[in-house]
C-alpha positions in Angstrom: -169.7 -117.2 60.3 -172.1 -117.5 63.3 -170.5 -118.1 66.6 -173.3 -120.5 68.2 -172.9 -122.8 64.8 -168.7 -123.0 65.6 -169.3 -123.0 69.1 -172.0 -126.0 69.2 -169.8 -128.2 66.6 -167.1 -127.6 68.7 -168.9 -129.0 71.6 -170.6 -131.9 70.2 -167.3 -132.9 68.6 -165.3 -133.2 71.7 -168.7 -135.1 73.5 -168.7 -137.7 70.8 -165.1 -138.5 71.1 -165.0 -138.2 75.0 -168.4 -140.4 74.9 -166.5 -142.9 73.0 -163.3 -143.2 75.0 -165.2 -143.6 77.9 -167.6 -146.0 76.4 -164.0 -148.3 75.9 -163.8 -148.6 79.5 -166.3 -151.5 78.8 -163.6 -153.4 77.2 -161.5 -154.5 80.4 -164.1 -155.6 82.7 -165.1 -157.9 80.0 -161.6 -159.6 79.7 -161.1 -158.6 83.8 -164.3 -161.1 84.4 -163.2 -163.7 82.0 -160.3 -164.3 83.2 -161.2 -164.3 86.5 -163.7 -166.7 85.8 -161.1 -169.2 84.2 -158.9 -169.2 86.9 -162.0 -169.5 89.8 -162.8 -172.8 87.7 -159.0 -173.8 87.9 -158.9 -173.3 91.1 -162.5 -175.5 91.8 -161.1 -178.2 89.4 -158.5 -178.4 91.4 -159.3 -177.9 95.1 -163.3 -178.9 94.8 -163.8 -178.2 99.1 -162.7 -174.5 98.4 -165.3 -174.6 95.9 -167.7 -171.7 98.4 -164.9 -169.5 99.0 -163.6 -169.1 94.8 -167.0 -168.6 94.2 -168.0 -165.7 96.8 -164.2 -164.4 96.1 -165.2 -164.4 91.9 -168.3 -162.6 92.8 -167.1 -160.0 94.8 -164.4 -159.2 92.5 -166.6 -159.7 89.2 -169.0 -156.9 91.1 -166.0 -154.8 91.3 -165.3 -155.0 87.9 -168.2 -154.4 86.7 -168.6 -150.8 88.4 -165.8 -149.5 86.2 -167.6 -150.3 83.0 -170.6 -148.8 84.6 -168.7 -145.7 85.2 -167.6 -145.5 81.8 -171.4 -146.3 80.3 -172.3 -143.5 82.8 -169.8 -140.9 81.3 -170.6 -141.4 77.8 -174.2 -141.1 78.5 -174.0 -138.1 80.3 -171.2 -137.1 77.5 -173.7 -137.4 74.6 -177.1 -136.0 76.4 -176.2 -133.9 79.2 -172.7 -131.8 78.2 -173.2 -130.9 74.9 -175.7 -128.0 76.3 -173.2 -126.5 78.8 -170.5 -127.1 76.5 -172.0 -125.0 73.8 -173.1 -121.9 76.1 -168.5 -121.9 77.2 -167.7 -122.3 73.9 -169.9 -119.3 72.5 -168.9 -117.3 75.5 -165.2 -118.3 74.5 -165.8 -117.4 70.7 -167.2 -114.4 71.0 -164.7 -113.1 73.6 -161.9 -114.3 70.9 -163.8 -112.4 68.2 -164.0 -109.1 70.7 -160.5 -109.1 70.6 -159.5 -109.7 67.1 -158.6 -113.1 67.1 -158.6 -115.0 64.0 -160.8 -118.5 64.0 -159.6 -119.7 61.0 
């Protein structure tokens, strides 16, 4: 078996499911912002002079919210284009050195 074939299906295997987990933190900003949104037009509909300060409060914190999803986008992009390449030289180092010493891969 040819260690860079292991080694690189290795490696693209754990970026794929790293890219993927990280790609859910897109899921709570969504339902972060949405909710927030409700209660900012309670909170008008019920108090319509505060109606300046909900709204520069609900942008500030739907801006905050936002930058985690971002993070996560960030991750799994760099997960799925820039890893894999680095990944796969450690894993072939790692391979061989297991094969050096007799260690079974199976």
């Amino acid at each position: 078996m040819d260690n860079t074939v292991l080694a690189k299906g290795i490696a693209l295997a754990g970026c794929a499911i790293g890219a993927g987990l990280a790609l859910i933190a897109g899921v709570g900003p969504g339902i972060g912002e949405g909710s927030a949104a409700a209660a900012a037009c309670e909170a008008v509909g019920r108090q319509p002079e505060s109606r300046g300060e909900v709204t520069s409060t609900l942008i500030l914190g739907c801006a905050l919210a936002e930058t985690t999803g971002l993070y996560g986008l960030i991750i799994g992009i760099l997960l799925i284009f820039v890893a894999p390449g680095s990944f796969v030289n450690i894993l072939k180092n790692a391979v061989e050195w297991a094969v050096s010493k007799g260690i079974p891969l199976q």
